[in-house]
N, C-alpha and C positions, 0 to 999 in steps of 0.2 A: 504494500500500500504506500502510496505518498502522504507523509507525514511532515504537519509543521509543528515546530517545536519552538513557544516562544521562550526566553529569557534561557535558551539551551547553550549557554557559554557559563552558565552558572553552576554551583554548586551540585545541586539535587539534578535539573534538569539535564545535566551534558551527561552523567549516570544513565537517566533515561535514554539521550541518544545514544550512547555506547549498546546499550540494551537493544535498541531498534532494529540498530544495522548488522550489531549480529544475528540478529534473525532477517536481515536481509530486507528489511524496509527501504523507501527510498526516502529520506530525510532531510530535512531544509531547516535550518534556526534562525532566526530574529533573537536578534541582542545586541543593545546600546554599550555592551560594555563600560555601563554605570557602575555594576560589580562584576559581571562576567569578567572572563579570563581567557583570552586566543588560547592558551595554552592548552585550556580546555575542551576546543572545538574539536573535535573528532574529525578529521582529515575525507574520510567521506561523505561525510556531510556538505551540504551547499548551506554557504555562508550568507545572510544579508543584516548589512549593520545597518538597521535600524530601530528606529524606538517604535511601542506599539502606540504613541502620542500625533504619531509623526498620519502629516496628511498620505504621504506616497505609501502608507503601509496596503493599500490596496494595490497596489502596483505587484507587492512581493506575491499578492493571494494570486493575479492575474498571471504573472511566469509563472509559476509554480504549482500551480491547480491544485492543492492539498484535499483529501479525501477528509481527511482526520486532524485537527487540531490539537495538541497540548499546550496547555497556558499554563506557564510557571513565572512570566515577566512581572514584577512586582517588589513594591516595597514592604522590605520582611520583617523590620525592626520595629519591636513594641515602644520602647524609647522613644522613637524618631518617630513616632507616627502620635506622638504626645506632643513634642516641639515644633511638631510642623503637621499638622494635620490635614491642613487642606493640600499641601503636595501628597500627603497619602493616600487623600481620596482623590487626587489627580490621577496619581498613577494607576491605582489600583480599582475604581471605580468608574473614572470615565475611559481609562488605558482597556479595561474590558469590552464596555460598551462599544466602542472603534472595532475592537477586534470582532465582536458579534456581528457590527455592522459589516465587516466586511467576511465574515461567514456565510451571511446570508447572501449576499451580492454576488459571490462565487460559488455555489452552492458544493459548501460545505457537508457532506454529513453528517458529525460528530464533533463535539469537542469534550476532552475530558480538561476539568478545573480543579487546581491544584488548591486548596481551602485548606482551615488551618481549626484544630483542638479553641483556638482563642475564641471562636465564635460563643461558646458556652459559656464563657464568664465563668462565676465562680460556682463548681458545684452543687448542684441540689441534692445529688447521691454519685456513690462511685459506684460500678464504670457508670458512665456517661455514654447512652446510647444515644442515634442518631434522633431520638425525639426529645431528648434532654430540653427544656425551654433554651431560647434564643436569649443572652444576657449579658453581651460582650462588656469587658472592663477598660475596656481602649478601645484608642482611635482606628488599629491595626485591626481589631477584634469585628468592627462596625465594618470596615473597606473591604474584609475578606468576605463577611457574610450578604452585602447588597449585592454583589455580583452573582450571586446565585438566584436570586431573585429575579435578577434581568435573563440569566439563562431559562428561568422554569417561561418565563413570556417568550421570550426568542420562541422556544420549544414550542410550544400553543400554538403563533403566529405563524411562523415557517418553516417547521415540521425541522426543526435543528435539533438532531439528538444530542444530548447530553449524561456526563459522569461526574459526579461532585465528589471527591475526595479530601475529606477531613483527615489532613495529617495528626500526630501526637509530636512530640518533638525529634524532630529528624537530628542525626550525626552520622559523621562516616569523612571518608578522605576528601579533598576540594573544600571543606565548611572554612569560611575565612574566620582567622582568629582574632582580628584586628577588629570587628566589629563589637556589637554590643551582645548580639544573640548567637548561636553558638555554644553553649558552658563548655561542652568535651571539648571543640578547639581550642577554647580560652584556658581552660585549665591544662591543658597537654604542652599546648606552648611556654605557656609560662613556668611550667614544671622542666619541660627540657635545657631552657634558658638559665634553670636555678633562679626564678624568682617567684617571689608567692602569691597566689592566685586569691582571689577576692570572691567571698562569699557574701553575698546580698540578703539578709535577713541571719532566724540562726542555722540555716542547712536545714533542718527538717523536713523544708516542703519537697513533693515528692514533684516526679514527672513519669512523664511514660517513653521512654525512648526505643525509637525505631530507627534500623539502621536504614542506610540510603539506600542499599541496593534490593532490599525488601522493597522501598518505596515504587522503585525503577520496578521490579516485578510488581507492582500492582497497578502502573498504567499499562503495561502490556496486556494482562488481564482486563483488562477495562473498554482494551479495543474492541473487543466482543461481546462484554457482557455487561449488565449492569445499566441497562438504558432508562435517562430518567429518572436514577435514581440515587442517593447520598451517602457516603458511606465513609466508616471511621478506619482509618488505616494507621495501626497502631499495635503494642505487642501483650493489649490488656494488664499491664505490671507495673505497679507503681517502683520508683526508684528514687529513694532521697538524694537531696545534691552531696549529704554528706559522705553519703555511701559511696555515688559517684565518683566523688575526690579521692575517699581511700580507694576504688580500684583501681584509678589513675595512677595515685602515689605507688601502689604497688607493682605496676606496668612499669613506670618510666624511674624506678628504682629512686623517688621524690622522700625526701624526709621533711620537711618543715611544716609546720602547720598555716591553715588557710588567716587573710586577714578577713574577718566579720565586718561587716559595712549594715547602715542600715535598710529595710527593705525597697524595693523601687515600687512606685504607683505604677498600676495598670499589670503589677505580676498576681497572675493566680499562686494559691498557695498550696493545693493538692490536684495533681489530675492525672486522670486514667481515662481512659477511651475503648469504651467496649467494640471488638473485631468483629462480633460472630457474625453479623449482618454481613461483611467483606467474606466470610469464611463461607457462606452458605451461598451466594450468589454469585460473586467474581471465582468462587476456587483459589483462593486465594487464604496465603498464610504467615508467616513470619518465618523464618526458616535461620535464621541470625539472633543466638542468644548473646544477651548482654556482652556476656564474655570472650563472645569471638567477635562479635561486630567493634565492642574497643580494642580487643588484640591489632584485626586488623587495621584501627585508624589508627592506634597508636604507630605501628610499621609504619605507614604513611608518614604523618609527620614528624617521627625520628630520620627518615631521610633527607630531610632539610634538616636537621642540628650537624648532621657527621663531619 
């Protein structure tokens, strides 16, 4: 199939394109390389640098004829979507709507949408199924869940099928450490550097962490199945950040302890994200425990310390 893949020089999504092509897709990316990374482009791939803000982004749907869309171009950081909110619902809100618009104008089949654990706000119960009430704590938590709103009309209107996938908190190799979100890269680097990584609140609060290439198998799964419909892609298992640290420390052979800061606005403080919905409908699973999915990120970024 011809597949476009936006914001695919990034982290998560260049994962997905590696994923594609070895199964033999034919794959195109969109990325402004705002955060993306050339280095991340997958060489088979067909490149087009632009933003999905951009007027000529219609131009890329018309070369390119894409069957299938993945949207992963966005702004990620809970932070930054506090200090600037109306860039977030730039990007993230009307950067979708463009993109839908220009789905429908080339007729599109599908797009699956990369969404995010934030939309829930703060739990009502743990896990958090896909009907959990809607109660986002930030401005990031609001930008990821309107877009899905504009897909369920797209879908009505012009027969656009659609995949919503509600990540938990992703890690894995490519995560930039340099940002604000991320903890595994923030604390792995900081730990290889010999400096000490910063704890926000007292560590208690849990997450549910999925590795990336778990993620990457659940849009390929998605290309098939799932029409229409929302789903939490995650490893149902809560994991405190403290916990996190010491497996870290015990990977990257780290002794110091973390410094405590106080907590940040707009962070949830327990979450878990119930699969079985992904488990019963995509065929889809997690297959990467905690402990191999950081063994291997660790490997990854202990090749830049050496």
């Amino acid at each position: 199939m011809k597949i476009l893949v936006t914001g695919g020089a990034g982290f998560i999504a260049s994962h997905i394109v590696d994923a594609l092509i070895e199964l033999q897709h034919e794959v195109a990316i969109v990325d402004n390389f705002s955060t993306g990374k050339e280095a991340f482009v997958n060489a088979k791939a067909i490149l087009y640098k632009k933003d999905i803000l951009d007027a000529e982004l219609s131009l890329v749907f018309r070369d390119f004829s894409p069957e299938i869309v993945i949207h992963h171009a966005a702004q990620i950081d809970v932070q930054t979507s506090m200090r600037n909110p109306s860039r977030d619902a730039e990007i993230n809100i009307i950067g979708t709507i463009k993109l839908l618009e220009a789905c429908r104008n080339s007729g599109v089949r599908k797009i699956i949408y990369a969404s995010s654990a934030a939309v829930y706000g703060d739990p009502a119960y743990l896990p958090v199924d896909e009907s959990h009430p809607i109660a986002p704590l930030s401005s990031y938590g609001i930008s990821k869940h309107t877009p899905e709103q504009y897909l369920k009309v797209f879908s009505d209107l012009y027969s656009l099928d659609y995949t919503i996938l509600r990540y938990a908190n992703v890690y894995g190799g490519r995560q930039d450490p340099k940002g604000e979100g991320g903890v595994v890269s923030i604390f792995l680097e900081k730990m290889l550097q010999g400096l000490q990584p910063v704890i926000f609140g007292d560590g208690e609060q849990t997450r549910d962490f999925i590795y990336v290439k778990d993620i990457a198998r659940a849009n390929i799964a998605a290309l098939h199945s799932g029409s229409k419909c929302i789903y939490n892609i995650s490893c149902n298992l809560q994991t405190s950040i403290n916990e996190l640290y010491n497996r870290l420390a015990l990977l990257s052979n780290y002794r110091d302890n973390p410094i405590y800061k106080v907590g940040r606005s707009g962070d949830i403080i327990h979450s878990c994200l119930d699969n079985s919905a992904a488990l019963r409908d995509l065929q889809w699973e997690p297959i990467y425990t905690l402990v191999h999915g950081l063994k291997e990120t660790f490997d990854y970024y202990s090749r830049f310390e050496d």
